[in-house]
MIDOSE-1310 file (N, C-alpha, C; in nm, 2 decimals, decimal comma, always signed):
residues 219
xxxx	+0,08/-0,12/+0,00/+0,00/+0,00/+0,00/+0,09/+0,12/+0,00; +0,04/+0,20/-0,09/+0,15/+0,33/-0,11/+0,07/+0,42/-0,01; +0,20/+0,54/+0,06/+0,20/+0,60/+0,17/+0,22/+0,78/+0,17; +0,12/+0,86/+0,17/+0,22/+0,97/+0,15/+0,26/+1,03/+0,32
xxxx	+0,36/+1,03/+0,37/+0,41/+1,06/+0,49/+0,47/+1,18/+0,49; +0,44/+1,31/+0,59/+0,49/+1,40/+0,61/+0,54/+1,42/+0,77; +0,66/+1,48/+0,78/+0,76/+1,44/+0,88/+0,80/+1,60/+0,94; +0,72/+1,61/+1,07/+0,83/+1,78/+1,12/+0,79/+1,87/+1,05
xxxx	+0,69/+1,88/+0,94/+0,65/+2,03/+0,89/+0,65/+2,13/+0,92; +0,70/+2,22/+0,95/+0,72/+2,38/+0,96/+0,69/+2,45/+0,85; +0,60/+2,56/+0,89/+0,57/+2,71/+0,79/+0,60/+2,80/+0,88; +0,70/+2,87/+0,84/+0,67/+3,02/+0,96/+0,61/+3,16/+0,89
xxxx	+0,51/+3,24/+0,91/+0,48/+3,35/+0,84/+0,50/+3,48/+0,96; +0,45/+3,58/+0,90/+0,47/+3,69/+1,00/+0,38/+3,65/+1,13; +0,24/+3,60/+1,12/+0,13/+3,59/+1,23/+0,09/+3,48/+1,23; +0,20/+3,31/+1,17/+0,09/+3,23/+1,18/+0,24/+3,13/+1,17
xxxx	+0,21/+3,01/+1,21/+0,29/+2,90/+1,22/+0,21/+2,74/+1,21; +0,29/+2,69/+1,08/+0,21/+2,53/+1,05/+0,31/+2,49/+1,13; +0,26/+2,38/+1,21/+0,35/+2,28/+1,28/+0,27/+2,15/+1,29; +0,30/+2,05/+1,21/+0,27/+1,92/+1,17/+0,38/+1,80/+1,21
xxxx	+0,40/+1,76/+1,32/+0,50/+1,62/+1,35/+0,51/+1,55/+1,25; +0,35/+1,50/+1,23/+0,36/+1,35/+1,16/+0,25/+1,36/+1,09; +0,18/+1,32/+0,99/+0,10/+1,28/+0,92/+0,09/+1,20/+0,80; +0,01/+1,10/+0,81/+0,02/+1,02/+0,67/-0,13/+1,02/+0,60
xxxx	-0,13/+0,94/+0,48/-0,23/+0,94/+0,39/-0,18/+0,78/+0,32; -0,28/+0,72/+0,29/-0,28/+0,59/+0,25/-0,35/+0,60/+0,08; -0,28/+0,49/-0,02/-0,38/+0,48/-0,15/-0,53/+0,38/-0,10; -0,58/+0,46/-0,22/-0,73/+0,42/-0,18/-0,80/+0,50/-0,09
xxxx	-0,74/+0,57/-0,06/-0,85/+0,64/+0,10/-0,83/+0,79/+0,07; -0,93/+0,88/+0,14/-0,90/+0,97/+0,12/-0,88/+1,07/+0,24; -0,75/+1,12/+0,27/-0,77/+1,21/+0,41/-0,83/+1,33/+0,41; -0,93/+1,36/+0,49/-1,00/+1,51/+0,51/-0,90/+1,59/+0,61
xxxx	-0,89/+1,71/+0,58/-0,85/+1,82/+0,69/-0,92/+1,94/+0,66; -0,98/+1,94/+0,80/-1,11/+2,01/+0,81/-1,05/+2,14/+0,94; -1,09/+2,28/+0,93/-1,06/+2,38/+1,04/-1,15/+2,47/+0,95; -1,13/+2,56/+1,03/-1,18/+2,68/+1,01/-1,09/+2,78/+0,88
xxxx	-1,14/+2,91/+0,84/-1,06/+3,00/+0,74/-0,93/+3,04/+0,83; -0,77/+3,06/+0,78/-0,70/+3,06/+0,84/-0,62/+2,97/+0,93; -0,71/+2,83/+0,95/-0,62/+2,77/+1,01/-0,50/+2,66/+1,01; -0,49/+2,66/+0,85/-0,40/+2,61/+0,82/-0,35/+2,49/+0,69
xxxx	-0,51/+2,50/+0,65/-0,48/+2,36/+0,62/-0,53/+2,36/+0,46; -0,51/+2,51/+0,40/-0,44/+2,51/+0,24/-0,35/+2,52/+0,24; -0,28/+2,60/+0,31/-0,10/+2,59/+0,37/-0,04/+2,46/+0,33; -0,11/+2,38/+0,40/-0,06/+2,21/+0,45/-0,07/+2,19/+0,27
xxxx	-0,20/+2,21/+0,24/-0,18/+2,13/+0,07/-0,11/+2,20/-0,03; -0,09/+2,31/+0,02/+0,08/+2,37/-0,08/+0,19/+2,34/-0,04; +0,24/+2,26/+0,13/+0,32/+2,20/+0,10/+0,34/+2,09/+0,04; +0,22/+1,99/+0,05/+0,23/+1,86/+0,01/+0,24/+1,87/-0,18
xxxx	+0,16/+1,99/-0,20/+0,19/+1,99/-0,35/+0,33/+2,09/-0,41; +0,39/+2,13/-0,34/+0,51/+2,14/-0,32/+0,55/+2,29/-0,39; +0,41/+2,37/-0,33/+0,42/+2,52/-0,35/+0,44/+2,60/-0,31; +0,47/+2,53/-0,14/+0,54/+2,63/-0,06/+0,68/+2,62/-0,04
xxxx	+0,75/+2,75/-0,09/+0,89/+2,70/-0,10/+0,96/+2,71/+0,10; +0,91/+2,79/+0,17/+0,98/+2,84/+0,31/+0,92/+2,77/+0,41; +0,99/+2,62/+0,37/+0,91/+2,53/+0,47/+1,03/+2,46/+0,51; +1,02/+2,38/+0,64/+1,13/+2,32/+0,75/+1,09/+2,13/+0,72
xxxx	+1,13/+2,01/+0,75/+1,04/+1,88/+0,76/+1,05/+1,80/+0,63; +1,02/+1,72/+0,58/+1,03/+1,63/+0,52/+0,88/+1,57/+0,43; +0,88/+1,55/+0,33/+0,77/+1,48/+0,20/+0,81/+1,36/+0,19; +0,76/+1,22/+0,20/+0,79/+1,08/+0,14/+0,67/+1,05/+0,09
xxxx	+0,66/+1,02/-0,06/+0,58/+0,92/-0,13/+0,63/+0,78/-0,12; +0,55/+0,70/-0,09/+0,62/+0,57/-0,09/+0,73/+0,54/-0,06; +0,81/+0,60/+0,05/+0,90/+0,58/+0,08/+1,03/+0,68/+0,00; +1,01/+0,72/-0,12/+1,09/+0,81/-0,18/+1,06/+0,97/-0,13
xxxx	+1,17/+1,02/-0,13/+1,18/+1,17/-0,01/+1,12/+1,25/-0,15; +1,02/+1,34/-0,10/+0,97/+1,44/-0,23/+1,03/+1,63/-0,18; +1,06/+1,59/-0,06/+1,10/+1,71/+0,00/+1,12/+1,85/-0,14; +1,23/+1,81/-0,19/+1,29/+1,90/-0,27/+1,26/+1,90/-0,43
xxxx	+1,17/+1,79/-0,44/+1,10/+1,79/-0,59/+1,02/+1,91/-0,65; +1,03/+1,97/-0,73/+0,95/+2,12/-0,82/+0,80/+2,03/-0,78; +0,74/+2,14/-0,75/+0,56/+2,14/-0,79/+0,52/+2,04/-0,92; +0,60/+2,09/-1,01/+0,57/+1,99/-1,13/+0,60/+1,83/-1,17
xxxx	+0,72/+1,84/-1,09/+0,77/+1,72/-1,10/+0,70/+1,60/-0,99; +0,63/+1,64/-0,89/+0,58/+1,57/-0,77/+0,47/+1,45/-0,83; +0,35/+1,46/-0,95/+0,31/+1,38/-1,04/+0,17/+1,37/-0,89; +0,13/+1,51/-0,83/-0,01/+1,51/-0,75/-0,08/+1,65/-0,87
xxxx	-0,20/+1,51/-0,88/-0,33/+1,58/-0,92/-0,42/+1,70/-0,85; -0,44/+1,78/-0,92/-0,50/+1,93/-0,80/-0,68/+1,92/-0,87; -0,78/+1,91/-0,78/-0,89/+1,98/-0,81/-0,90/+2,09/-0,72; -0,95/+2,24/-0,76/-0,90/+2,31/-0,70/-1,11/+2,35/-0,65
xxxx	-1,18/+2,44/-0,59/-1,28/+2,49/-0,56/-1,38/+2,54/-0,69; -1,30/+2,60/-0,82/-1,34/+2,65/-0,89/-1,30/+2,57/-1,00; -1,35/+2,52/-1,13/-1,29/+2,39/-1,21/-1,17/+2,48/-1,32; -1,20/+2,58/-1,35/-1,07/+2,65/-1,42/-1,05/+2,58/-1,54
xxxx	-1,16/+2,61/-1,58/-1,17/+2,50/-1,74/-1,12/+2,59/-1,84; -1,05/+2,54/-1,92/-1,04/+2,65/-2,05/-1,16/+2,69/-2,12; -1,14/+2,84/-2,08/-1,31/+2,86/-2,18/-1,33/+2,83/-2,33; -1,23/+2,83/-2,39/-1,25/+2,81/-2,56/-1,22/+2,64/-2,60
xxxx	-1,23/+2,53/-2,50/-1,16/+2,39/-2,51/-1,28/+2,34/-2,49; -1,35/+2,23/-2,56/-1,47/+2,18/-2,52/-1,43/+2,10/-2,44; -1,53/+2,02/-2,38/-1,53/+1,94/-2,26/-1,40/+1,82/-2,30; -1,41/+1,77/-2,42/-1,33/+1,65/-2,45/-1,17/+1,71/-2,44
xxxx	-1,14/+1,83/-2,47/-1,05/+1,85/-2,49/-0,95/+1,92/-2,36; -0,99/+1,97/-2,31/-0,99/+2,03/-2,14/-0,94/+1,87/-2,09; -1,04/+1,79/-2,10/-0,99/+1,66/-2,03/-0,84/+1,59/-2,10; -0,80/+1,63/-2,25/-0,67/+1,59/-2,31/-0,57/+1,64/-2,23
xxxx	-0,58/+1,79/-2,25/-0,51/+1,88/-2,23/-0,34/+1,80/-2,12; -0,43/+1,74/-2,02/-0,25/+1,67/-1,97/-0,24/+1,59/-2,02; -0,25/+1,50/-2,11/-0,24/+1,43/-2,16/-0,17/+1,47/-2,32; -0,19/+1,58/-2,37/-0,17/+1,64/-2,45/+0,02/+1,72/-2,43
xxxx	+0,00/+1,75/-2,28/+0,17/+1,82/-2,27/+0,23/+1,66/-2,22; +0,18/+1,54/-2,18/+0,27/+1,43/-2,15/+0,29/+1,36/-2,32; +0,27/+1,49/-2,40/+0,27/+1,43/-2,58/+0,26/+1,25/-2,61; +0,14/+1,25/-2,54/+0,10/+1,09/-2,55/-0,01/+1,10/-2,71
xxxx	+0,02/+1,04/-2,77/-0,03/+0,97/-2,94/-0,19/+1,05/-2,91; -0,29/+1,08/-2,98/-0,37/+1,19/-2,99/-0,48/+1,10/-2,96; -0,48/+0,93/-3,03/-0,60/+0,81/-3,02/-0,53/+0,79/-2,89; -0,46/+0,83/-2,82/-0,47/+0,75/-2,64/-0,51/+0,88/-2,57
xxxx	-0,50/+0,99/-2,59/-0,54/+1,08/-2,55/-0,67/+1,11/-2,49; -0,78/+1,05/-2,67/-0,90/+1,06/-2,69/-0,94/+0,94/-2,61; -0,92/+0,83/-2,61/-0,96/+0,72/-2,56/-0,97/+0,71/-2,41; -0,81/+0,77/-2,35/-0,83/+0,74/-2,17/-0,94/+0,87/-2,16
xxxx	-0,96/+1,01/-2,28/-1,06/+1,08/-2,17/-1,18/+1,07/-2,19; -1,19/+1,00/-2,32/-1,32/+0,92/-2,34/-1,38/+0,85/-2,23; -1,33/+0,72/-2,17/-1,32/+0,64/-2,08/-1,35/+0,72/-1,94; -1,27/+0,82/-1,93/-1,33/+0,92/-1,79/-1,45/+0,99/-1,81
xxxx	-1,50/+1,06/-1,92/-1,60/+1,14/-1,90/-1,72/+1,03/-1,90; -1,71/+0,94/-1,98/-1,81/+0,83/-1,94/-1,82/+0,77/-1,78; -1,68/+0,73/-1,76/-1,69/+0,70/-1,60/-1,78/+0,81/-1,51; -1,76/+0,92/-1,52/-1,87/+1,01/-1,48/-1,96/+1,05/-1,53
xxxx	-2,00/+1,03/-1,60/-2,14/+1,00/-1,65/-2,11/+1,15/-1,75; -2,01/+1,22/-1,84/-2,01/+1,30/-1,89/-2,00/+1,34/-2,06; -2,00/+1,18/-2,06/-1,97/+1,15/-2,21/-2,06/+1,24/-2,31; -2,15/+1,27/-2,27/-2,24/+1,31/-2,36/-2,22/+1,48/-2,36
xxxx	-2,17/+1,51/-2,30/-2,12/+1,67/-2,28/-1,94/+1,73/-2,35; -1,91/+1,59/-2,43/-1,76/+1,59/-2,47/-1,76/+1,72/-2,59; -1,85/+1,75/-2,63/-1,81/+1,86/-2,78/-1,86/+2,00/-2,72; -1,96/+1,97/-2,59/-1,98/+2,10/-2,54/-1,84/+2,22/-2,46
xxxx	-1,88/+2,32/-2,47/-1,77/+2,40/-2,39/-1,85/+2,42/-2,28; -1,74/+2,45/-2,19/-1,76/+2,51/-2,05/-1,86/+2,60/-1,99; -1,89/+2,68/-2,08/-2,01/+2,79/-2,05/-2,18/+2,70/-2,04; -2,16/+2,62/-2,16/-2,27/+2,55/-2,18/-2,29/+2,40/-2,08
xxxx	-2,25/+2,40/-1,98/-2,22/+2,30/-1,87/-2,27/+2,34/-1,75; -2,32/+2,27/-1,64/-2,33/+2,30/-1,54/-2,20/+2,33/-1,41; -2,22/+2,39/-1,31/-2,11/+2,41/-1,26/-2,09/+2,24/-1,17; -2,16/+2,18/-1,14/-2,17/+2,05/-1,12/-2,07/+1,93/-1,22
xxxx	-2,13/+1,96/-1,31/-2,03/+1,90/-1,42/-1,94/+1,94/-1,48; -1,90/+2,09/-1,46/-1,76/+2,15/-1,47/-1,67/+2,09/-1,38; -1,75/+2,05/-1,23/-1,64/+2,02/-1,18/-1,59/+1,88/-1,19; -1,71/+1,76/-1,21/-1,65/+1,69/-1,25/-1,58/+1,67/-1,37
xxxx	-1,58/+1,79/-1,44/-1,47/+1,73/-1,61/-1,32/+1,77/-1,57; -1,31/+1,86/-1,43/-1,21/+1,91/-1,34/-1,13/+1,80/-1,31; -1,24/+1,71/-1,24/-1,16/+1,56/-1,20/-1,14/+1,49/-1,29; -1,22/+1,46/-1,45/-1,18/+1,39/-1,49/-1,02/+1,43/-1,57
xxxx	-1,01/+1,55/-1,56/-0,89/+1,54/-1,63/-0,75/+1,58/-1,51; -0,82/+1,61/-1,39/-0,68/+1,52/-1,27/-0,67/+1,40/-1,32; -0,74/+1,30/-1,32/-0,74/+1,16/-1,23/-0,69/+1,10/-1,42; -0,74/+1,16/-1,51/-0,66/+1,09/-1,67/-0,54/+1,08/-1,68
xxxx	-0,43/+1,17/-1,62/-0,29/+1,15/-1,60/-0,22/+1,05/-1,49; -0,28/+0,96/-1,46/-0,29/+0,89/-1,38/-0,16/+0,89/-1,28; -0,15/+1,00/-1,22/-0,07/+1,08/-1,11/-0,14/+0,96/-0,94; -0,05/+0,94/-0,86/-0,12/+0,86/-0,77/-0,15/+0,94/-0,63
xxxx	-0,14/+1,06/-0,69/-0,17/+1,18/-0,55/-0,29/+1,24/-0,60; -0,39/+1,29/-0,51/-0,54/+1,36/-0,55/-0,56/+1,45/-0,43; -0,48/+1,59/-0,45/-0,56/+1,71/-0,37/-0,65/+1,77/-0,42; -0,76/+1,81/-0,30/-0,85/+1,85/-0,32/-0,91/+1,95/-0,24
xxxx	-0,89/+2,12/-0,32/-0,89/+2,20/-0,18/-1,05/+2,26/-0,21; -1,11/+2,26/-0,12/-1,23/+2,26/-0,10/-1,33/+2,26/-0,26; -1,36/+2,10/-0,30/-1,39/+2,11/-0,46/-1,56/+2,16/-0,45; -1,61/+2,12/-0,33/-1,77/+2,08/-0,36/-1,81/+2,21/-0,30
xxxx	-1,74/+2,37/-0,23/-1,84/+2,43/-0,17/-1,94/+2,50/-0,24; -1,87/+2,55/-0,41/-1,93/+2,63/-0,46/-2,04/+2,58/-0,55; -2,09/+2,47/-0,50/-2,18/+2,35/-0,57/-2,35/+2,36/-0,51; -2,47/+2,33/-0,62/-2,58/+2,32/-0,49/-2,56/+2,17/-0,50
xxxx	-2,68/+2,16/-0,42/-2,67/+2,05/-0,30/-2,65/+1,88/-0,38; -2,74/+1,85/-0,49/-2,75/+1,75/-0,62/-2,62/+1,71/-0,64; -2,56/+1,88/-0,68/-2,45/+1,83/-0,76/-2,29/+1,83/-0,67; -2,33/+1,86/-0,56/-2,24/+1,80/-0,41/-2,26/+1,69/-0,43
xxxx	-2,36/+1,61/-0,41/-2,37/+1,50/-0,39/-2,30/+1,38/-0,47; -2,37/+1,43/-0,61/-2,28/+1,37/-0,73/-2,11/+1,36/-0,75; -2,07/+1,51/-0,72/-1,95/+1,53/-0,70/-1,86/+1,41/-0,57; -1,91/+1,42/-0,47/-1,88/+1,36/-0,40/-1,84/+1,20/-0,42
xxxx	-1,99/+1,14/-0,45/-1,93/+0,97/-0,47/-1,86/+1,03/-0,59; -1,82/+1,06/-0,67/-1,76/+1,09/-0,81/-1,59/+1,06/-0,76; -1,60/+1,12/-0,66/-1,43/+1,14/-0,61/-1,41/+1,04/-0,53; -1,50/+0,94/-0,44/-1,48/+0,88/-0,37/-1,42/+0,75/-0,45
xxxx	-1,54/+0,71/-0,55/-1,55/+0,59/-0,63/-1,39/+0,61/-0,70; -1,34/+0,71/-0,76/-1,24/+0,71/-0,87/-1,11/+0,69/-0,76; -1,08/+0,69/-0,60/-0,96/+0,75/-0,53/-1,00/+0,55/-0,50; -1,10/+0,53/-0,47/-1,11/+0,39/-0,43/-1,08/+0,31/-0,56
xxxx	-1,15/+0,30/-0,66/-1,13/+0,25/-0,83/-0,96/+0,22/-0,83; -0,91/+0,37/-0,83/-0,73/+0,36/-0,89/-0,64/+0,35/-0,78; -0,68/+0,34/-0,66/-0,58/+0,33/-0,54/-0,47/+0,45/-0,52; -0,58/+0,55/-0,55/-0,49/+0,68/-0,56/-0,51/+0,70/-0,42
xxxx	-0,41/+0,81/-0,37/-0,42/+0,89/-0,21/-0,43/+1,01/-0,22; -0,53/+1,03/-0,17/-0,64/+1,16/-0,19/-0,64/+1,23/-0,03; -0,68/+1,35/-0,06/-0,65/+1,47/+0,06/-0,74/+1,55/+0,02; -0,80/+1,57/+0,11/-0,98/+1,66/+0,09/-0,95/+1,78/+0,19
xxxx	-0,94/+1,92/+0,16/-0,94/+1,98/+0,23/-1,07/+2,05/+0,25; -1,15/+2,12/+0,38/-1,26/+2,13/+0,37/-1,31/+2,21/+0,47; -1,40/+2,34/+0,52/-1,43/+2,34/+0,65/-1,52/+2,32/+0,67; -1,62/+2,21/+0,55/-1,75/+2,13/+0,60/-1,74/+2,00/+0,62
xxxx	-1,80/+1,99/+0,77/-1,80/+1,83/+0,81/-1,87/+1,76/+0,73; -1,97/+1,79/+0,68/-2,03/+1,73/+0,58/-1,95/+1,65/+0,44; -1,87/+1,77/+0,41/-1,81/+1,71/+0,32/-1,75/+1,60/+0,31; -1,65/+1,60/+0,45/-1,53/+1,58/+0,49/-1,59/+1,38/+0,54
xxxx	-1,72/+1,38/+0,59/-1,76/+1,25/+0,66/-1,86/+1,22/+0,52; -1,86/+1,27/+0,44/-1,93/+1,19/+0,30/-1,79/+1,15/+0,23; -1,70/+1,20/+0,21/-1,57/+1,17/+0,15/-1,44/+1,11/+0,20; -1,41/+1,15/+0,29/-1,27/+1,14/+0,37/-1,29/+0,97/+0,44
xxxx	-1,18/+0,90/+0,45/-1,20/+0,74/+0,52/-1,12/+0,79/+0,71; -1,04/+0,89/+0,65/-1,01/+0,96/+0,79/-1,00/+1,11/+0,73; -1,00/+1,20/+0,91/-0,94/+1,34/+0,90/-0,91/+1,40/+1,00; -0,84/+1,51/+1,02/-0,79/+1,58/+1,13/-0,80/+1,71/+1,08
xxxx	-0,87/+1,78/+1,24/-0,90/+1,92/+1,28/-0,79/+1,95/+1,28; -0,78/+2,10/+1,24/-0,66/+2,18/+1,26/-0,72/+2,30/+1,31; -0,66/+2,37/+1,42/-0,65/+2,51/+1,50/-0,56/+2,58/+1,51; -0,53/+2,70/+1,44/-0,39/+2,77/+1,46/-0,27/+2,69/+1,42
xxxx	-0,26/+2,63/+1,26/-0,17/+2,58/+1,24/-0,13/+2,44/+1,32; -0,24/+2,36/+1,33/-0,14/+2,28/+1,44/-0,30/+2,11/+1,43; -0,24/+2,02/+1,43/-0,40/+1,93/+1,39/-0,39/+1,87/+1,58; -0,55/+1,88/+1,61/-0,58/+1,88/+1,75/-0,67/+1,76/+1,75
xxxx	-0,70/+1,69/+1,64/-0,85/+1,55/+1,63/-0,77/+1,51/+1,53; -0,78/+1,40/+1,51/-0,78/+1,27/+1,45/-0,83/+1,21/+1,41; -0,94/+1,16/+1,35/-1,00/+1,04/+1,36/-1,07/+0,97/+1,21; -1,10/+0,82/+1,25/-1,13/+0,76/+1,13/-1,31/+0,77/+1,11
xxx	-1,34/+0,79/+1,00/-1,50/+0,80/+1,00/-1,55/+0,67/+0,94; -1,70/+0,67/+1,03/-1,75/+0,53/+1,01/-1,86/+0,57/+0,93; -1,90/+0,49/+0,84/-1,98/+0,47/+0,71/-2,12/+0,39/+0,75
């Protein structure tokens, strides 16, 4: 089972300090980190995606140190709050697009994101653009073109708030089924418990930089 382990994390800013001992994340499962605004824990997923450069502690994927790897080079998928679709790319193409700079053959391109928009039930939305979409299913065409480059890291900083309630829902098993499916290790960041106990297999509270709860959620 692949492992992402974070070791001694330190951020120091003018008024705020991450301090993280230990934390891990397992494939297949997804960890929630849930606080309040300010308390820490998009910080945490810019370090893990390795955006913050003024940090102290240690990154292991599977046992290999990511500490000092570029943002780009780390191979973690980002769904971000907002899906950030290219406005002029139709749906099929938006999902190429990584698949397109890993200059993979144009019929494998078409095919794995064929294969995803249908896994989300979006196939039928592949020639449409972005405007003509819902924001529900913008965000899933968001995931499907994380989870196409088959990267085995899945952050997720708060994907479902700006969602109504249907298409939470949808969104939701959408990410659970695809982190369970590919044995990816997924990190839900969130400050709704709701979100966090429909998605997350565990999560920990954070207050002022610092995680105070723990725990695994029962289904």
């Amino acid at each position: 089972m692949a492992e992402l382990k974070l070791k001694n994390i330190r951020v120091i800013r003018q008024r705020f300090e991450l301090n993280i001992p230990s934390l891990s994340a397992h494939s297949g499962k997804i960890l929630g980190v849930m606080g309040k605004s300010g308390c820490g824990k998009s910080t945490l997923l810019q370090v893990i995606a390795g955006f913050e450069k003024n940090m102290e502690g240690e990154i292991f994927l599977d046992e290999k140190e990511m500490t000092y790897i570029p943002a780009e080079n780390r191979k973690m998928a980002l769904v971000f709050q907002r899906p950030a679709l290219f406005s002029q790319l139709t749906v099929l193409e938006n999902v190429c697009f990584g698949l397109k700079i890993q200059h993979l053959p144009k019929n494998e391109q078409i095919a794995r994101s064929l294969f995803w928009l249908k896994r989300l039930g979006l196939e039928h939305l592949k020639d449409f653009l972005p405007h003509q979409i819902s924001g529900g299913e913008a965000q899933r065409v968001a995931l499907a073109r994380s989870v196409v480059v088959n990267f085995p890291v899945l952050l997720l900083d708060e994907p479902f708030s700006a969602l109504d309630s249907q298409s939470r829902g949808e969104s939701r098993k959408a990410v659970r089924d695809v982190v369970s499916e590919m044995g990816l290790i997924g990190v839900l960041v969130s400050h709704d418990l709701d979100d966090i106990k429909s998605v997350a297999d565990d999560y920990c509270l954070m207050e002022s930089g610092r995680i105070v709860k723990f725990e695994t959620v029962k289904y």
